[in-house]
C-alpha positions as CSV (number, residue, x, y, z in Angstrom):
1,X,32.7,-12.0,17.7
2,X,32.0,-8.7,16.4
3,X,29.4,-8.4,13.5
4,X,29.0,-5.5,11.2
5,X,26.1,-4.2,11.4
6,X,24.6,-2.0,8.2
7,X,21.7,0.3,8.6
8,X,19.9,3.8,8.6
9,X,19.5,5.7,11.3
10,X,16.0,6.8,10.2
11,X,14.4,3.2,8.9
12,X,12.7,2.0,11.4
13,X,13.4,-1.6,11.1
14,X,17.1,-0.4,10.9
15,X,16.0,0.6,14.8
16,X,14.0,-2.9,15.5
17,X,17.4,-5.1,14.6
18,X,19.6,-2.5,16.3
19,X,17.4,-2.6,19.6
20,X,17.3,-6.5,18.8
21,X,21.4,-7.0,18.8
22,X,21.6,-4.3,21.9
23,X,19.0,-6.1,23.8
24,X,20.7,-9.6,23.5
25,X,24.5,-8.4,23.5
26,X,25.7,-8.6,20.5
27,X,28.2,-6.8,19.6
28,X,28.7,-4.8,16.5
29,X,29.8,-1.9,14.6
30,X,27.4,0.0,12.7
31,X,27.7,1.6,9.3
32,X,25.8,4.3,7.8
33,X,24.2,2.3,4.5
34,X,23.6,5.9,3.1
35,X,26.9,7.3,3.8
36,X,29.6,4.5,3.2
37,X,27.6,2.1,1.2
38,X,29.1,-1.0,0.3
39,X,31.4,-1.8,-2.6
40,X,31.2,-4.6,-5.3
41,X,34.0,-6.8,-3.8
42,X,32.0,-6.2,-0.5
43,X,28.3,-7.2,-2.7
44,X,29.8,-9.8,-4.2
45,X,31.2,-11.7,-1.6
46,X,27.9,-11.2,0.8
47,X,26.5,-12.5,-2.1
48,X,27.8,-15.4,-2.5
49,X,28.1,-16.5,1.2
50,X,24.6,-15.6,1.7
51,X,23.2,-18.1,-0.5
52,X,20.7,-15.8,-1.5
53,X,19.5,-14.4,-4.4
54,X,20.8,-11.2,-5.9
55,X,17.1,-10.0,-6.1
56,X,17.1,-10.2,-1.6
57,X,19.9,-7.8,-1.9
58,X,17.9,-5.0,-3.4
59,X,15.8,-2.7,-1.8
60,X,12.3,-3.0,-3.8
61,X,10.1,-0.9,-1.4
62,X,12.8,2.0,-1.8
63,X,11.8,4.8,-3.9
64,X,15.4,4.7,-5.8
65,X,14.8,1.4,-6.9
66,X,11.0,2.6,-7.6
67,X,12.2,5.7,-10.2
68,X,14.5,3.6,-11.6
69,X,12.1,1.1,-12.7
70,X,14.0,-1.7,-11.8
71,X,11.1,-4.0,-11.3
72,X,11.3,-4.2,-15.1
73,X,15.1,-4.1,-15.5
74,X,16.6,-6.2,-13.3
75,X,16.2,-9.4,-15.3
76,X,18.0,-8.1,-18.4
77,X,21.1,-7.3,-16.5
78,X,24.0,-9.6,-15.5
79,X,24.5,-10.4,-11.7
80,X,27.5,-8.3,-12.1
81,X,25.8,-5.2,-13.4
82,X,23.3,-5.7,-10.6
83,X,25.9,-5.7,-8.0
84,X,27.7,-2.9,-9.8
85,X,24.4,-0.5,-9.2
86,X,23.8,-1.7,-6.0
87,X,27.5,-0.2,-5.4
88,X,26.3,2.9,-6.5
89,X,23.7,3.9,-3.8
90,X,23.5,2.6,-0.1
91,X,19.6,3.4,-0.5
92,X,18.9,0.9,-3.2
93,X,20.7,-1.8,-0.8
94,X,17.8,-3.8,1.8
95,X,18.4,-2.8,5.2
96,X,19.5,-3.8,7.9
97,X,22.4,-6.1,6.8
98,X,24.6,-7.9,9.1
99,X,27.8,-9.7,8.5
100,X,30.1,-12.2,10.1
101,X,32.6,-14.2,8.7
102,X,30.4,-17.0,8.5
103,X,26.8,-15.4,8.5
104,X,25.1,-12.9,6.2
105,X,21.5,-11.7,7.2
106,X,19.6,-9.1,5.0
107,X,16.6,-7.5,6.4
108,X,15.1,-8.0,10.0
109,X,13.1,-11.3,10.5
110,X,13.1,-11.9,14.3
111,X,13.1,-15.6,13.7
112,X,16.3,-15.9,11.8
113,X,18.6,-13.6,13.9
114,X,17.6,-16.0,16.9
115,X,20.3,-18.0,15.6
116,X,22.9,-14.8,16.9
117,X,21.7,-15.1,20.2
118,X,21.6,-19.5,20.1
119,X,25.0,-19.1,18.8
120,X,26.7,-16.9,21.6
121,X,25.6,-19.9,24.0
């Protein structure tokens, strides 16, 4: 199976889930979050498979999200309007992200992408 694999090239925990999926084979293709970041039919359906809340999706230590003042905002805007902005800018999106037909991980927690390497058993 090949995942798709979203990151930056210059977050470093980008680099720690990159090393982690290199060092236990997974294989993947990478995508640029800041170049080609993702679009609402992508958001939505990660989303929903995910089983997570909108609010995992966003990137809250980012400076975007920061100057935008989004801490405050968020809760007076529908889920669509959040994944409509989300669609706007790769950088307000929490990184790394990867995705499989029936997987969605968003950020790097050792722990849960164990499962990847349990799974390729």
């Amino acid at each position: 199976m090949r995942y798709l694999f979203l990151g930056y090239p210059r977050c470093s925990t980008s680099k720690k889930a990159e090393k982690y999926l290199k060092d236990n084979k997974i294989d993947y293709n990478f995508r640029n979050i800041a170049v080609n970041n993702p679009q609402v039919s992508e958001l939505t359906s990660w989303i929903k498979k995910s089983n997570l809340p909108i609010k995992r999706f966003f990137n809250t230590s980012g400076l975007i999200y920061k100057e935008l003042n989004l801490k405050d905002k968020l809760s007076e805007m529908t889920e669509e309007e959040q994944i409509k902005l989300l669609s706007t800018n790769g950088m307000l999106i929490k990184r790394p992200i990867l995705v499989s037909n029936d997987l969605i991980l968003v950020g790097f927690k050792e722990e849960d992408w164990k499962q990847l390497v349990r799974s390729k058993l």
